[in-house]
C-alpha positions, -999 to 999 in steps of 0.1 A, spaced: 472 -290 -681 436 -299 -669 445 -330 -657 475 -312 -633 452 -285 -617 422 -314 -614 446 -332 -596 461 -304 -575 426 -294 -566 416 -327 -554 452 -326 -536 443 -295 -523 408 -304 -507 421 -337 -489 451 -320 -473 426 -296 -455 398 -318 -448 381 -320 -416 392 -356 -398 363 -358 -377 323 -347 -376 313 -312 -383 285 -298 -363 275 -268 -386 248 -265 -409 241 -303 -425 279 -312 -435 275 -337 -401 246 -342 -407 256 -357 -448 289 -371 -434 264 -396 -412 237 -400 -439 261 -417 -464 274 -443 -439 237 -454 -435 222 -454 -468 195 -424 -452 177 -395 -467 192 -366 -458 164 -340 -470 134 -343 -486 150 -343 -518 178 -368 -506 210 -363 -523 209 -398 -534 239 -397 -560 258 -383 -532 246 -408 -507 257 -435 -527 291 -421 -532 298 -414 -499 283 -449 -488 304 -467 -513 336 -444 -501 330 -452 -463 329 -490 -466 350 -491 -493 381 -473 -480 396 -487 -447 408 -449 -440 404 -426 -411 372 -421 -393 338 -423 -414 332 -388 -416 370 -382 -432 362 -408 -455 322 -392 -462 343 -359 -471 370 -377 -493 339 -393 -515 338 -352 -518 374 -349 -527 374 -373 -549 346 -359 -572 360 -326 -572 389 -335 -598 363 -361 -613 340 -333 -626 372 -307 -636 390 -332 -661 360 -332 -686 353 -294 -679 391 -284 -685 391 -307 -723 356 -289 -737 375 -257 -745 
């Protein structure tokens, strides 16, 4: 059963995301960083910005800020299949 709604989340988040740049708040501004290898704040995000870096050369997908928020999609369902087994 975890594995179903990890998998329908993740489903869920890709059908609705955003195919191009986002201007509010710092989602553009994390879609760009990841494509560069940058620092995004001080603290950097830098598991995120190696994910999404890895996602957005790696996939040969959509534009680079789809494929910046699938490296999001794609670790939603990552981190709910070990949450939904510890009960």
């Amino acid at each position: 059963m975890p594995g179903g709604l990890a998998l329908g989340s993740g489903a869920a988040y890709l059908a609705t995301l955003s195919p191009g740049v986002r201007v509010e708040t710092d989602v553009g501004e994390l879609q760009f960083v990841g494509y560069v290898l940058g620092t995004a704040h001080p603290t950097g995000y830098p598991l995120y910005t190696m994910l999404s870096w890895a996602f957005t050369h790696a996939v040969p997908l959509g534009t680079v800020a789809w494929r910046a928020g699938s490296a999001s999609g794609s670790a939603r369902p990552a981190t709910q299949l070990p949450a939904g087994r510890a009960r």
